[in-house]
FIGUTI-15542 format. One record per residue (C-alpha): y, x, z; residue in three letters; residue number from 1. Coordinates in Angstrom, 3 decimals, padded with zeros to 6 digits. Layout:
residues N
Y;X;Z;ALA;NUM $
...
This chain:
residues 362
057.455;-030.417;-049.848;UNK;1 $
054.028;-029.100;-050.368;UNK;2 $
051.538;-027.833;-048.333;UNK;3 $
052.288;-024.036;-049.048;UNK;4 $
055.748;-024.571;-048.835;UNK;5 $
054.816;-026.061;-045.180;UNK;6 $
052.314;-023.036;-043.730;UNK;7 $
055.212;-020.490;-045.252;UNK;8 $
057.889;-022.008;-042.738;UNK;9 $
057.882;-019.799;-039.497;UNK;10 $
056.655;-021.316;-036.476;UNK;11 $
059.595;-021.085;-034.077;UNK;12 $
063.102;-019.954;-035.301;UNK;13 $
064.570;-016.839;-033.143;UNK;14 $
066.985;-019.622;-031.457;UNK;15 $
064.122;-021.850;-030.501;UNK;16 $
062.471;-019.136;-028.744;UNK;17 $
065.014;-017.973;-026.626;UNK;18 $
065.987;-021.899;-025.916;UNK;19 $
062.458;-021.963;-024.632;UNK;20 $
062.648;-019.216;-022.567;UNK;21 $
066.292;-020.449;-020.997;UNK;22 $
064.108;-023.542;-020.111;UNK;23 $
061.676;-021.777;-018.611;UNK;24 $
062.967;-018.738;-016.820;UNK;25 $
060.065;-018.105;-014.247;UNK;26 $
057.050;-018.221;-016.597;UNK;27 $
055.385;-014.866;-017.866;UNK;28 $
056.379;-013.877;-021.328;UNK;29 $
053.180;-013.785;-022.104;UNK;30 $
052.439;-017.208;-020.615;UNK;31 $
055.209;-018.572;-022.838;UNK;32 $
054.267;-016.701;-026.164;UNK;33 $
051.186;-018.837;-026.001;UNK;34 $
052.707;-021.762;-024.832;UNK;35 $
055.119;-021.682;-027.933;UNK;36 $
052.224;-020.812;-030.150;UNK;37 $
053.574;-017.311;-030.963;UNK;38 $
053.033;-013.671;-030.314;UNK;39 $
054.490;-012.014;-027.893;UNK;40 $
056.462;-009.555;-030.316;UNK;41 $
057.889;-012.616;-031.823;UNK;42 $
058.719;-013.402;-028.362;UNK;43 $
060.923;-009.894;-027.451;UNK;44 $
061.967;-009.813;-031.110;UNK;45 $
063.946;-013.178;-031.127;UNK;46 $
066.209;-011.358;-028.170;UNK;47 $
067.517;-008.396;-030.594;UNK;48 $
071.041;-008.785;-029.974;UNK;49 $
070.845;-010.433;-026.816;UNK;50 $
069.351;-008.117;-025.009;UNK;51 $
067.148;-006.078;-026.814;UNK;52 $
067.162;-003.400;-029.382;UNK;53 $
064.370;-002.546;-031.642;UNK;54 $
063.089;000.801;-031.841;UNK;55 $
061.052;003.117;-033.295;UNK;56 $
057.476;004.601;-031.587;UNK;57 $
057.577;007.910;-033.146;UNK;58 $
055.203;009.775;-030.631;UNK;59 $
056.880;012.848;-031.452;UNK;60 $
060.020;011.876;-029.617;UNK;61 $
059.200;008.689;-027.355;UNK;62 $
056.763;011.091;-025.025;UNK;63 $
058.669;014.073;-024.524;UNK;64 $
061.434;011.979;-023.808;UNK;65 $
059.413;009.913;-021.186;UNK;66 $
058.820;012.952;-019.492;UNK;67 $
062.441;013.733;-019.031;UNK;68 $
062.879;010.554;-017.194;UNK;69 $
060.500;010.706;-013.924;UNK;70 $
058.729;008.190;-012.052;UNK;71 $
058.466;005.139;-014.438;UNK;72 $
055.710;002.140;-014.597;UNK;73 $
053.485;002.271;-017.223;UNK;74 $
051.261;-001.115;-018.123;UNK;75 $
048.535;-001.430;-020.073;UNK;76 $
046.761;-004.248;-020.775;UNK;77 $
044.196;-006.836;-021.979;UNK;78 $
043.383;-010.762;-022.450;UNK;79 $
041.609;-010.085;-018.755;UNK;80 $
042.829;-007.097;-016.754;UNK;81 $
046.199;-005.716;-016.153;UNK;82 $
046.175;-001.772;-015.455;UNK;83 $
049.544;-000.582;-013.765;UNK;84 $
050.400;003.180;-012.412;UNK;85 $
053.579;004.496;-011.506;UNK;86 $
054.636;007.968;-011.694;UNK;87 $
056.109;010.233;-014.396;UNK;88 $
054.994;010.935;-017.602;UNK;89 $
053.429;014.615;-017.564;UNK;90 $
051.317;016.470;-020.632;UNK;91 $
051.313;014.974;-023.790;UNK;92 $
049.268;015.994;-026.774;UNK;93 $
049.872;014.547;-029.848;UNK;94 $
047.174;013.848;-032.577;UNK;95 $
047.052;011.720;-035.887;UNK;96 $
044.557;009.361;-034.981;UNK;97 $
044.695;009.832;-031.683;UNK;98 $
047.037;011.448;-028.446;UNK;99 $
046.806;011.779;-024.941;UNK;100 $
049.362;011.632;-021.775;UNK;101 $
047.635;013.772;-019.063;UNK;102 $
049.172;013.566;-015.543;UNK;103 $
047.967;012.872;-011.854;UNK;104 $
048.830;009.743;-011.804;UNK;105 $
049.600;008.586;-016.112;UNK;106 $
046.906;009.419;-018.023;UNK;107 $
046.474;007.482;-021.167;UNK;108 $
044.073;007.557;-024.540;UNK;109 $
046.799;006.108;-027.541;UNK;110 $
046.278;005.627;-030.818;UNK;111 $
049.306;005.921;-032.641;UNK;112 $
047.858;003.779;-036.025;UNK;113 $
047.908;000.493;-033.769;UNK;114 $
052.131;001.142;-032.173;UNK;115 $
053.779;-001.325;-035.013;UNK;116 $
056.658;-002.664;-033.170;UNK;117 $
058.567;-001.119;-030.317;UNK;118 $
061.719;-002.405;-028.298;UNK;119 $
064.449;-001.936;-025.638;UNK;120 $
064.352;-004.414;-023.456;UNK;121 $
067.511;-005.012;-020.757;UNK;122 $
067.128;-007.961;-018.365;UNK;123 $
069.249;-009.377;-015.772;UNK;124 $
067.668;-010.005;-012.340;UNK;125 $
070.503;-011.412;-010.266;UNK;126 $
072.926;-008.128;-009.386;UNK;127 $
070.207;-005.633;-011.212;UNK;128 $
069.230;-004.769;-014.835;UNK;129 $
065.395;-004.571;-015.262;UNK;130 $
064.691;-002.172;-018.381;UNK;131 $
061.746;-001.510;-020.559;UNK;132 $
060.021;000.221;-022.957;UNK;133 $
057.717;-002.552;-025.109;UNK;134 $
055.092;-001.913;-027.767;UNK;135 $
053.045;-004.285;-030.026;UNK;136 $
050.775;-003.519;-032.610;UNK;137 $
050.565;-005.291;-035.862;UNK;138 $
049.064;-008.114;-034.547;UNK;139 $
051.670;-008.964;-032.107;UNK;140 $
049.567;-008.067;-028.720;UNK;141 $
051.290;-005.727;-026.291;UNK;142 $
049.427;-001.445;-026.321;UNK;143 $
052.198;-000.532;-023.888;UNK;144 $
055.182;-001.100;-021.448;UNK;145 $
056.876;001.288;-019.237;UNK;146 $
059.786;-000.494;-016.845;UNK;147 $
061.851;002.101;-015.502;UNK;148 $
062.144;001.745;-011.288;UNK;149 $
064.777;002.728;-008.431;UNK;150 $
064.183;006.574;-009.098;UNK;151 $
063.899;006.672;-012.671;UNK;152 $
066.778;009.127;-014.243;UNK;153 $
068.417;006.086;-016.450;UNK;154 $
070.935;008.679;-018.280;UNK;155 $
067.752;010.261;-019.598;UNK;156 $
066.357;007.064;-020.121;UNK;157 $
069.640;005.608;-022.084;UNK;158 $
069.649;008.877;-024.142;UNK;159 $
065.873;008.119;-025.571;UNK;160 $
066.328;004.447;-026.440;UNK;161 $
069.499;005.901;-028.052;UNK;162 $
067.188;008.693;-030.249;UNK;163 $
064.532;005.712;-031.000;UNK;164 $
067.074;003.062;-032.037;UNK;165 $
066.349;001.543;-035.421;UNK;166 $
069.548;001.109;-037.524;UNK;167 $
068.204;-002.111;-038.159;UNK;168 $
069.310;-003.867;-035.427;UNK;169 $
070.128;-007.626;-037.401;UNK;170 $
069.760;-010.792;-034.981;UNK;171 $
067.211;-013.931;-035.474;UNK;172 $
064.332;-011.653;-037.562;UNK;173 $
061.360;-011.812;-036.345;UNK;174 $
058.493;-009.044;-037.193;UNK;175 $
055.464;-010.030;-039.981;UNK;176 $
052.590;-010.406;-037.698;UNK;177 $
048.858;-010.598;-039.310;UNK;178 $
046.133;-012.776;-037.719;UNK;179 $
043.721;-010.073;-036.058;UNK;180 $
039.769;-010.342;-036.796;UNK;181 $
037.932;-012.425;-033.914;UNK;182 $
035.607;-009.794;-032.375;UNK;183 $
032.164;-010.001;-032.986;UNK;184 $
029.117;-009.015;-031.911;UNK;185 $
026.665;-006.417;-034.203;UNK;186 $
023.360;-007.400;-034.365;UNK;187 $
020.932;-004.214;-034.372;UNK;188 $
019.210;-003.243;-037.654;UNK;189 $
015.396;-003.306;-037.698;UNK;190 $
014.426;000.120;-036.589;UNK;191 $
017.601;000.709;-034.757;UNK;192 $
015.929;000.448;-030.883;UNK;193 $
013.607;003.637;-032.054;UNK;194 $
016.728;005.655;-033.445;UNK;195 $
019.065;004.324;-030.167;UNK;196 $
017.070;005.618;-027.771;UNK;197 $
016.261;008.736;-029.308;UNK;198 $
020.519;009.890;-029.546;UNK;199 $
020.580;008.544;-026.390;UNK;200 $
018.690;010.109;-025.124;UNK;201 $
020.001;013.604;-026.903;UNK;202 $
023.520;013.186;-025.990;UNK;203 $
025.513;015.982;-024.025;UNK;204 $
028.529;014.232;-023.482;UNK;205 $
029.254;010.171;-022.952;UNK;206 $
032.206;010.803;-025.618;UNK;207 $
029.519;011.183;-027.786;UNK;208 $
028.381;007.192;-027.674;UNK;209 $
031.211;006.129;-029.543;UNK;210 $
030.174;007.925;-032.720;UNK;211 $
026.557;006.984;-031.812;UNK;212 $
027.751;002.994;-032.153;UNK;213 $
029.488;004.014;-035.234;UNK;214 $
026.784;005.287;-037.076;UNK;215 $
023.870;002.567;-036.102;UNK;216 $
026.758;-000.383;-036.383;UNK;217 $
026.450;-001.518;-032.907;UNK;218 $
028.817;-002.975;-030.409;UNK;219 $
028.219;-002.133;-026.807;UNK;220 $
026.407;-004.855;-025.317;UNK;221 $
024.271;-004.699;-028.127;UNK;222 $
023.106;-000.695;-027.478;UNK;223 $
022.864;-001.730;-024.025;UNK;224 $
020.352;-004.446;-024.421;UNK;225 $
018.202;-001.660;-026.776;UNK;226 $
018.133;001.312;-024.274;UNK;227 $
015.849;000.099;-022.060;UNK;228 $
016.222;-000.087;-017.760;UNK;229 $
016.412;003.882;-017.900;UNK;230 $
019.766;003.760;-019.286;UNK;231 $
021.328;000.725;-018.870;UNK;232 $
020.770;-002.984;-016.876;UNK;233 $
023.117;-005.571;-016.178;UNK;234 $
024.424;-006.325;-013.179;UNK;235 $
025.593;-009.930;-010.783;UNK;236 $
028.809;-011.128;-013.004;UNK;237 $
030.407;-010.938;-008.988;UNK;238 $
029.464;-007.085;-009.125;UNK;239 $
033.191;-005.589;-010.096;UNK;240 $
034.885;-007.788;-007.103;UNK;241 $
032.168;-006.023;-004.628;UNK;242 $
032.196;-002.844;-006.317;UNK;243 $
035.877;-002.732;-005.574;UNK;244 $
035.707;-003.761;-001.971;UNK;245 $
032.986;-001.299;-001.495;UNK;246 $
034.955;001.973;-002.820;UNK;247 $
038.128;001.106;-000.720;UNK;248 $
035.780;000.570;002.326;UNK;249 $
033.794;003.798;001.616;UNK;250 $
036.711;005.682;000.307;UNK;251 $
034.825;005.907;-002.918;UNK;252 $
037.244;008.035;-005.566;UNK;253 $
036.481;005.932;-008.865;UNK;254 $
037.800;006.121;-012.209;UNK;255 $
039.390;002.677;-013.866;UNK;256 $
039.659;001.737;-017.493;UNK;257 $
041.167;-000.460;-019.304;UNK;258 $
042.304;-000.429;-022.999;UNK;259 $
043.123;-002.602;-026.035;UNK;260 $
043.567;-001.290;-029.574;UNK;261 $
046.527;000.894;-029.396;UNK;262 $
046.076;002.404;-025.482;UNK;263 $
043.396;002.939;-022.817;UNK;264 $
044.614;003.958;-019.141;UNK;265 $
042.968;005.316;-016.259;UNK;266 $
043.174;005.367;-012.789;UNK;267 $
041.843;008.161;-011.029;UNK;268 $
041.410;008.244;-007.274;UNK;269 $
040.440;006.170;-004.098;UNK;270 $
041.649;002.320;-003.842;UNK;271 $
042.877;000.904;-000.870;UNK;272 $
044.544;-002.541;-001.281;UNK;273 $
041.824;-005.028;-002.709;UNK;274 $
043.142;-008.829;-002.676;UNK;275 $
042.139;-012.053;-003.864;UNK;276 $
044.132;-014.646;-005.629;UNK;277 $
042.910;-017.385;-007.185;UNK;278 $
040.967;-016.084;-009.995;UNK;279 $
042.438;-013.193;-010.156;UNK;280 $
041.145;-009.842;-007.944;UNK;281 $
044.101;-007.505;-007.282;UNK;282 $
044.614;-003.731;-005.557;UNK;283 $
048.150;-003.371;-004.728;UNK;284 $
048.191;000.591;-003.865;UNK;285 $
051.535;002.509;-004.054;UNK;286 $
051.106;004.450;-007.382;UNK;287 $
047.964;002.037;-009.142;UNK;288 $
048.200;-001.766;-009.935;UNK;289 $
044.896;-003.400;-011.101;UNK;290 $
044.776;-007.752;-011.657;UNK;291 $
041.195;-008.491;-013.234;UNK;292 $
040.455;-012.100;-013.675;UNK;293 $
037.423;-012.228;-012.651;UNK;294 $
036.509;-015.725;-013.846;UNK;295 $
036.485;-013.988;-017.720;UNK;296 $
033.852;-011.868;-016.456;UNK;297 $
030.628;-012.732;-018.393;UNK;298 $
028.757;-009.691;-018.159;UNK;299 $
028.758;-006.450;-016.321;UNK;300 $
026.587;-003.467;-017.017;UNK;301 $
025.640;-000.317;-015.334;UNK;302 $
025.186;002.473;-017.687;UNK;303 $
023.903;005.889;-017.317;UNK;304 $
024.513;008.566;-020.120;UNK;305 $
024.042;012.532;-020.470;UNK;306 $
026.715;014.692;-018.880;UNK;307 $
027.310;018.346;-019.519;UNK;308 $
025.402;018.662;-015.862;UNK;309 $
022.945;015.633;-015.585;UNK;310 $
023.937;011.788;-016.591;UNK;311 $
027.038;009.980;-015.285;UNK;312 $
026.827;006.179;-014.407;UNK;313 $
029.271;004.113;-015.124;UNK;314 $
030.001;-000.197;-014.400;UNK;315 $
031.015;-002.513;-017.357;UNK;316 $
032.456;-005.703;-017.258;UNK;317 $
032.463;-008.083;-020.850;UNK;318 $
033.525;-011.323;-021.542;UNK;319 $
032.019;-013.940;-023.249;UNK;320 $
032.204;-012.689;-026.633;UNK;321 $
030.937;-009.581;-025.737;UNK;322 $
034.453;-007.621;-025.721;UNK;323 $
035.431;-004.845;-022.868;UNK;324 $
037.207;-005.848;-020.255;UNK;325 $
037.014;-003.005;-017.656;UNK;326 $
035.232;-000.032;-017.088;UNK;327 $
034.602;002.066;-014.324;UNK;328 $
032.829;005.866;-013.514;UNK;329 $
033.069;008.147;-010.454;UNK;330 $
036.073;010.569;-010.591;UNK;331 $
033.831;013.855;-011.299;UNK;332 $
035.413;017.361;-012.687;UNK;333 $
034.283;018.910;-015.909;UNK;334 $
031.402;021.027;-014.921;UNK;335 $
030.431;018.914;-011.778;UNK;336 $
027.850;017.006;-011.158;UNK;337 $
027.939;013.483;-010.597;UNK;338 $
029.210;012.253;-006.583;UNK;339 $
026.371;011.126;-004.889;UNK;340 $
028.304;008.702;-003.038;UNK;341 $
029.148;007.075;-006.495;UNK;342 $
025.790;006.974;-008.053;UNK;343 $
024.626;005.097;-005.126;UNK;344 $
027.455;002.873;-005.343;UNK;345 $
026.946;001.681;-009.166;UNK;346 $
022.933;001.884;-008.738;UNK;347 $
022.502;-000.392;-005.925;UNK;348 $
024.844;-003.298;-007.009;UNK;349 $
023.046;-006.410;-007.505;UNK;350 $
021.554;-006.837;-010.606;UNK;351 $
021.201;-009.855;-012.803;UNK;352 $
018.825;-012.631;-011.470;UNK;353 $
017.607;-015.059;-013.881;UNK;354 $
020.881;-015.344;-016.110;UNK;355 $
020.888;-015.596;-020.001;UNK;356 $
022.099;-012.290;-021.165;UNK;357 $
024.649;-012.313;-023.909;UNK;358 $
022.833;-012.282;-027.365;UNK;359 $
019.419;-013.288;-025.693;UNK;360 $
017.618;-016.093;-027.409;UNK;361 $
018.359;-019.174;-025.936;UNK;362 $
């Protein structure tokens, strides 16, 4: 057998998988995916027929259906943070490249381009069933899961896996999965600090940054680094765990982030519950969810930019390669300007003392 023939063989066969699994029933799924050396849409795909049922993530169908079912848990999630909120789905909009899920407590920034592979999922757990909604994009990393709970309306629920069901529904296949690109940071074109500042500088709204990146071929950290102290200075890597503590003790309404390629979900509101564990920084609030491991934390960043009515400031943890983790701004209305109580917050965190910032010489 030759070497092509070799690297063409799949990794683990459907049967191995869920072997592994049997033989280790407590651990994560996503624990296990990387344990096995697979993704974790290999993982849910190698229980079609035992359990789960692949489906389809038209948006057209799966959100308006969602919001015929009522109070659900929606996750969202990244290598570092885990962003949970319970509640029903409310107002969707739909968009080509991109489609929103507005709602007191679920509000959500998709992009439909990066929802590949979607499943049922039914589990046993003891005398219940634990069901959810999975979604992976075509790298085989979770955008989105929504696990029904006790007051979920399951008839509605049954009747959109039913509508979503692929006819395909053949045991022991498991999805094509591409390698994704390692993310990487942009260094700044000569010239680009003048021009940077400058936009900046113009800017009416902070939506209005991403296209700025876009056109000067910048990644985050990098524009931070070029604004200057006026606009942007990094921060104590133990800033988020104090921020945190800080807005539950004040009563501080903040806004949370966090995203991956097909999903970003927010928090809006006070937090209450902040715990430690381990690594790992938790709140534990009725209707929000937050675990941020705080030991991937490399960077953080306070940034201001130009609001409709003054700047807003937000907080901005990275990891070591310079990739989002978390993100956090003062809950503020269209039209308002920015809480006091916020700004003062963000502003007088303690800032970096002496630490190598990422892409600094060395």
């Amino acid at each position: 057998m030759n070497a092509d023939q070799i690297s063409s063989e799949p990794r683990q066969s459907a049967a191995s998988i869920r072997a592994a699994r049997a033989n280790n029933p407590k651990m994560r799924e996503r624990d296990l995916a990387q344990m096995l050396d697979i993704t974790e849409a290999e993982l849910v795909a190698s229980f079609v027929g035992h359990g789960a049922r692949r489906i389809e993530p038209r948006f057209d169908d799966l959100f308006p259906g969602l919001q015929s079912v009522g109070t659900v848990m929606a996750l969202t999630r990244n290598e570092s943070a885990v962003h949970e909120k319970i509640g029903p789905f409310e107002k969707f909009v739909n968009g080509k490249r991109a489609a929103l899920m507005l709602g007191e407590q679920i509000d959500t920034r998709m992009f439909p381009a990066n929802w590949v592979h979607g499943f049922a999922v039914e589990k046993a757990d003891g005398n219940d069933i634990r069901r959810s909604l999975q979604f992976f994009d075509a790298h085989g990393d979770a955008v989105m899961k929504i696990h029904t709970r006790a007051e979920t309306d399951l008839e509605a629920w049954n009747t959109l896996v039913e509508k979503l069901a692929l006819e395909d529904q053949a045991p022991d296949v498991l999805p094509d999965v591409s390698k994704a690109e390692p993310f990487s940071r942009k260094l700044p074109s000569q010239g680009a600090e003048a021009v940077l500042r400058d936009r900046w500088q113009a800017m009416t709204d902070p939506h209005q940054f991403h296209g700025l990146l876009k056109d000067l071929d910048l990644d985050r950290v990098s524009a931070f680094e070029l604004a200057g102290d006026a606009w942007a200075w990094p921060l104590d890597r133990g800033a988020v765990p104090a921020l945190l503590r800080l807005a539950a003790s004040e009563r501080i309404p903040i806004m949370c982030f966090v995203g991956n390629r097909g999903c970003i979900q927010i928090h809006s509101g006070p937090v209450e519950n902040v715990m430690d564990r381990g690594p790992w920084i938790n709140i534990m609030d009725p209707t929000f969810h937050l675990h941020l491991r705080t030991d991937h934390i490399y960077e953080v960043w306070v940034v201001r930019k130009p609001a409709d009515v003054g700047h807003v400031t937000s907080v901005e943890a990275y990891d070591s390669e310079g990739q989002q983790i978390i993100q956090f701004f003062g809950v503020r209305g269209e039209g308002n300007r920015e809480r006091t109580d916020w700004r003062g917050l963000a502003e007088n965190m303690p800032k970096l003392d002496g630490a190598v910032r990422l892409g600094a010489a060395e």
